[in-house]
TORPA-4810 file (N, C-alpha, C, O; in nm, 3 decimals):
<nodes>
NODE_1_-2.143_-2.435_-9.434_-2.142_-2.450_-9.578_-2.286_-2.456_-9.626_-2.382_-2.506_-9.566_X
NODE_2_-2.284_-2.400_-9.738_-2.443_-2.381_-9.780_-2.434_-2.456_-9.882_-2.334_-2.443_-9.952_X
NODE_3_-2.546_-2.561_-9.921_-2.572_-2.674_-10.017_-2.730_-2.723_-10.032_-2.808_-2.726_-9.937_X
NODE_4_-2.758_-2.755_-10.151_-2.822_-2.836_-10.163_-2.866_-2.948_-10.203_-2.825_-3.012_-10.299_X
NODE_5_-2.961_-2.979_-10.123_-3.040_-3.129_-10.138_-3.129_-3.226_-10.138_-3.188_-3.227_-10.031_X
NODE_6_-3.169_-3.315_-10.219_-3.264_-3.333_-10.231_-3.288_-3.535_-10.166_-3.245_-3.642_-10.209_X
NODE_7_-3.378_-3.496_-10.045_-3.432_-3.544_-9.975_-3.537_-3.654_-10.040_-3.623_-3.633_-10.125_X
NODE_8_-3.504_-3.778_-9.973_-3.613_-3.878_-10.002_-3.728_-3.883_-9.923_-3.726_-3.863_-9.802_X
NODE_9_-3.847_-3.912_-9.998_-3.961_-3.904_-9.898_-3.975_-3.955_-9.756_-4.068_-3.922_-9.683_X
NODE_10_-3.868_-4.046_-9.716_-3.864_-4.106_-9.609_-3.796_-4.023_-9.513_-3.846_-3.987_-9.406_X
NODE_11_-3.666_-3.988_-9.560_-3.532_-3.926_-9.462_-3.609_-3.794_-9.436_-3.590_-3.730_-9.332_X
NODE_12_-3.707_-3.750_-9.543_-3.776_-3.589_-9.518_-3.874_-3.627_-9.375_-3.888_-3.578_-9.263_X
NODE_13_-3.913_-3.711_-9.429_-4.028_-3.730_-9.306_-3.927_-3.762_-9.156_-3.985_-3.742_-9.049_X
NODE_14_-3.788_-3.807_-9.153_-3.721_-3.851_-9.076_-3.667_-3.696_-8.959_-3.659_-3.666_-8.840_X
NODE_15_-3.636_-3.628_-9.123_-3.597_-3.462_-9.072_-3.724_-3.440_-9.022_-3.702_-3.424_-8.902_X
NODE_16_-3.830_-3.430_-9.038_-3.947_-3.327_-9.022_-4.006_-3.411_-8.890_-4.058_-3.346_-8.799_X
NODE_17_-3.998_-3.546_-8.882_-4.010_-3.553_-8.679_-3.902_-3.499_-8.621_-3.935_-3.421_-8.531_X
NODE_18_-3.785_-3.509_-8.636_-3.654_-3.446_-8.561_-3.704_-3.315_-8.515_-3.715_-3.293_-8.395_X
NODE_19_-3.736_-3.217_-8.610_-3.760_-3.087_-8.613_-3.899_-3.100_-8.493_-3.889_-3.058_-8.377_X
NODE_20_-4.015_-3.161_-8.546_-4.101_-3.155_-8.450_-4.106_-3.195_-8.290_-4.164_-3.127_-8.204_X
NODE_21_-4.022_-3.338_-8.263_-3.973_-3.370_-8.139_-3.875_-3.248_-8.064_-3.875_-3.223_-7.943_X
NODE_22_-3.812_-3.197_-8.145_-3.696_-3.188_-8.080_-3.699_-3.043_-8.075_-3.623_-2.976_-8.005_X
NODE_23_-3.793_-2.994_-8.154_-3.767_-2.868_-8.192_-3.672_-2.789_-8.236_-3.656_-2.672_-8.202_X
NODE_24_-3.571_-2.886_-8.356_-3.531_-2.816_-8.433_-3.552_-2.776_-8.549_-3.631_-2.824_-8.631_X
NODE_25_-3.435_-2.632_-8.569_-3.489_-2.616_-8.706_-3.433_-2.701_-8.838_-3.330_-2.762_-8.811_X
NODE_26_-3.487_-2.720_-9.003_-3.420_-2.768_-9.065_-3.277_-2.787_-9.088_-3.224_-2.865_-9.167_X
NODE_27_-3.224_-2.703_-9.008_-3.039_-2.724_-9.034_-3.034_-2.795_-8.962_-3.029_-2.902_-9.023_X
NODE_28_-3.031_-2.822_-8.804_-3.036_-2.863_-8.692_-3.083_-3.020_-8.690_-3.018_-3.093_-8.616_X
NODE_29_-3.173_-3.070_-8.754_-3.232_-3.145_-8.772_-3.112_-3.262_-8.875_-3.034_-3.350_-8.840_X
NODE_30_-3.147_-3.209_-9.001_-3.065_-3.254_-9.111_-2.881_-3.306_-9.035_-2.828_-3.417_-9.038_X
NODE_31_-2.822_-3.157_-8.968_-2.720_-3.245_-8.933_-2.677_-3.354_-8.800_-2.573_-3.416_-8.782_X
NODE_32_-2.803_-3.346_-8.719_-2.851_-3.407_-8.608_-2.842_-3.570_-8.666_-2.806_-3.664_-8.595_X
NODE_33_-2.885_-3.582_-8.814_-2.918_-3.713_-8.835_-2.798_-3.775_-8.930_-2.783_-3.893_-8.961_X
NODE_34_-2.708_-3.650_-8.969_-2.588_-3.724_-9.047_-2.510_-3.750_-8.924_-2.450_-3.856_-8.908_X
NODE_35_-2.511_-3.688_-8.866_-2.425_-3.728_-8.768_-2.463_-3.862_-8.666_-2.376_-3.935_-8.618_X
NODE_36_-2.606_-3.880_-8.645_-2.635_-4.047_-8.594_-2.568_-4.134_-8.709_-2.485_-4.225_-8.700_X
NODE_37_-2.622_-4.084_-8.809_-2.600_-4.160_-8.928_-2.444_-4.208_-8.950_-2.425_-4.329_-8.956_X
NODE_38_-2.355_-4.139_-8.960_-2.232_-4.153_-8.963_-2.148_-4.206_-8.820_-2.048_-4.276_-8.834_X
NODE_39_-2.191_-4.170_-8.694_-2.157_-4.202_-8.609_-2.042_-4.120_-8.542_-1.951_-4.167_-8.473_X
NODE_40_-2.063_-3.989_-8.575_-1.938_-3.858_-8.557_-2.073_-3.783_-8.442_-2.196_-3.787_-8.442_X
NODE_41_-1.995_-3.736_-8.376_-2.053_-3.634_-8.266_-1.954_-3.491_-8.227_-1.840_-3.470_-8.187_X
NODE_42_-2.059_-3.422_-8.261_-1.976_-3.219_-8.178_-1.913_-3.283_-8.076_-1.946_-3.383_-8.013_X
NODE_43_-1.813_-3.207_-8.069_-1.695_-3.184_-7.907_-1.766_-3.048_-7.908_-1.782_-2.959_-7.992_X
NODE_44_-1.802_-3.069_-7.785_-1.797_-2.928_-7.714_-1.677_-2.898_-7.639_-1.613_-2.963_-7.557_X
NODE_45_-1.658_-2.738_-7.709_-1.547_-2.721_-7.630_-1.497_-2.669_-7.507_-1.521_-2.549_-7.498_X
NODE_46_-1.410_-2.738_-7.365_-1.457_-2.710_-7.260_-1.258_-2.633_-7.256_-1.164_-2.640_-7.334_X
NODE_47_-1.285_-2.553_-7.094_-1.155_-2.459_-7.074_-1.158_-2.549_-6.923_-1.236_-2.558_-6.828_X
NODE_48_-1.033_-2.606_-6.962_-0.977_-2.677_-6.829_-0.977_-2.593_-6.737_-0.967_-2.474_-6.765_X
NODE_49_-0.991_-2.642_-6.579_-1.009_-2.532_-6.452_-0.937_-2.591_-6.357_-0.978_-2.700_-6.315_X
NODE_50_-0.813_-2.533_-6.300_-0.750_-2.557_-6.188_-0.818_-2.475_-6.034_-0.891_-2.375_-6.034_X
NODE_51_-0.788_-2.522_-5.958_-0.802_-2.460_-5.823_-0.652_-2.398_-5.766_-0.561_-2.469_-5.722_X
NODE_52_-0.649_-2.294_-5.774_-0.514_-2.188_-5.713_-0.480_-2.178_-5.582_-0.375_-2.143_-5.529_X
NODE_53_-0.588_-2.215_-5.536_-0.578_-2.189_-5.384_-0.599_-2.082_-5.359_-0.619_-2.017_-5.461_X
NODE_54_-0.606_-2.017_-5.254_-0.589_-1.823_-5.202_-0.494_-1.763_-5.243_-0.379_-1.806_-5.253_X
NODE_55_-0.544_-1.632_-5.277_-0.432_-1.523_-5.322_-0.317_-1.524_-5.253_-0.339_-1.539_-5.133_X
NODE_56_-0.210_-1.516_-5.280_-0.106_-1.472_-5.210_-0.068_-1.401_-5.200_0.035_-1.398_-5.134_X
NODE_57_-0.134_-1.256_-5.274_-0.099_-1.160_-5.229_-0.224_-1.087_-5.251_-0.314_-1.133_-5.321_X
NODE_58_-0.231_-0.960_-5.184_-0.382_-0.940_-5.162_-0.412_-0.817_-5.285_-0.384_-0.699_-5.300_X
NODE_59_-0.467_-0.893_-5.338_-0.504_-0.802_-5.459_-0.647_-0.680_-5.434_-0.672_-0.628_-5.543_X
NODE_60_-0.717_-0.641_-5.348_-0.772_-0.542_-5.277_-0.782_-0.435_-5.355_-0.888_-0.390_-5.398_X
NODE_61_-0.638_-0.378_-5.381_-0.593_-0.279_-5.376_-0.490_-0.208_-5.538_-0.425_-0.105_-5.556_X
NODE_62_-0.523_-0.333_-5.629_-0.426_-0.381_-5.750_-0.421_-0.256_-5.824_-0.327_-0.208_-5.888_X
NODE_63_-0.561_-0.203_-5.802_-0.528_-0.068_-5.941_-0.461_0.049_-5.897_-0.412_0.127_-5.979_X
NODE_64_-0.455_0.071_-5.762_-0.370_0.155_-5.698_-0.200_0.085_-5.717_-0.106_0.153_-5.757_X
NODE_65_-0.194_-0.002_-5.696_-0.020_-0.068_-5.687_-0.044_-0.048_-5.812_0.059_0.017_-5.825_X
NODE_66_-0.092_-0.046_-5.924_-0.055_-0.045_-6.069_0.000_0.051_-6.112_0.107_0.064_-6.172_X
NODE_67_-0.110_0.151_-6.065_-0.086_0.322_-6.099_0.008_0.363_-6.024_0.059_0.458_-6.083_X
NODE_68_0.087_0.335_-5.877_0.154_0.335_-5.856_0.319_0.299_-5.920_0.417_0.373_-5.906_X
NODE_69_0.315_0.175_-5.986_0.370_0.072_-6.048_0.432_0.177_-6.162_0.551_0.187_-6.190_X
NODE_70_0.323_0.253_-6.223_0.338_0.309_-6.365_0.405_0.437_-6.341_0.489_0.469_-6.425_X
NODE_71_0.378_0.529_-6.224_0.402_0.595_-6.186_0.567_0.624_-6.140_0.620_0.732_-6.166_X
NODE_72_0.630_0.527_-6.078_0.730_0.483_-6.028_0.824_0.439_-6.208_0.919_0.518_-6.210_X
NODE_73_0.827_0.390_-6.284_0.867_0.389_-6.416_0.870_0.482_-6.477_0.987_0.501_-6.513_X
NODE_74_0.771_0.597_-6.532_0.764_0.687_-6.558_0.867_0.795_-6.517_0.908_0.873_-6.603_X
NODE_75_0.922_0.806_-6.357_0.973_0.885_-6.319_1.146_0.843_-6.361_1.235_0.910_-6.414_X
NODE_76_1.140_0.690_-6.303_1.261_0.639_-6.311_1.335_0.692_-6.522_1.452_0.713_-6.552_X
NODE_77_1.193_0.697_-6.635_1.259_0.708_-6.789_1.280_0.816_-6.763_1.389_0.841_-6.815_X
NODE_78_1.222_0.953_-6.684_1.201_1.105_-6.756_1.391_1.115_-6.607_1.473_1.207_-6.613_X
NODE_79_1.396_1.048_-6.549_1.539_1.095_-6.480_1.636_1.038_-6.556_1.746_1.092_-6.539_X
NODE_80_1.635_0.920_-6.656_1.759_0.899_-6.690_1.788_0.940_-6.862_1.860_0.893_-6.950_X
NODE_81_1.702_1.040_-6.856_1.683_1.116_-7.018_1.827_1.243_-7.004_1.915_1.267_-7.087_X
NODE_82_1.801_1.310_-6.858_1.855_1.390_-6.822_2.064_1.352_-6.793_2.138_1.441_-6.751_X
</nodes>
């Protein structure tokens, strides 16, 4: 969201070390400190990860069984047209 605002000489000087420590830029900064300020923090968002174990079937070879796969369907629609 784009807004503006007008900064007290203090909170500016507050943004403008943020920016210099931290090296951010004025957006970065500004919501770096509403957010101490308020006491809300980003979720980063993470993608849960299971462990599967080993293939069970050996996928090697998948784009051949596919094309195969497609191949085998194909024949089975164009015979029962007839």
């Amino acid at each position: 969201m784009r807004t503006t605002i007008t900064l007290d000489p203090d909170t500016d000087a507050a943004v403008r070390r943020l920016m210099r420590e931290r090296g951010y830029t004025f957006k970065q900064a500004v919501n770096a400190a509403i957010r101490a300020g308020t006491g809300t923090r980003r979720r980063k968002f993470r993608t849960p990860t299971a462990n599967l174990g080993p293939a069970r079937v050996p996928v090697d070879h998948a784009l051949r069984l596919a094309s195969e796969l497609e191949d085998e369907e194909l024949v089975r629609k164009l015979a029962a047209r007839k």
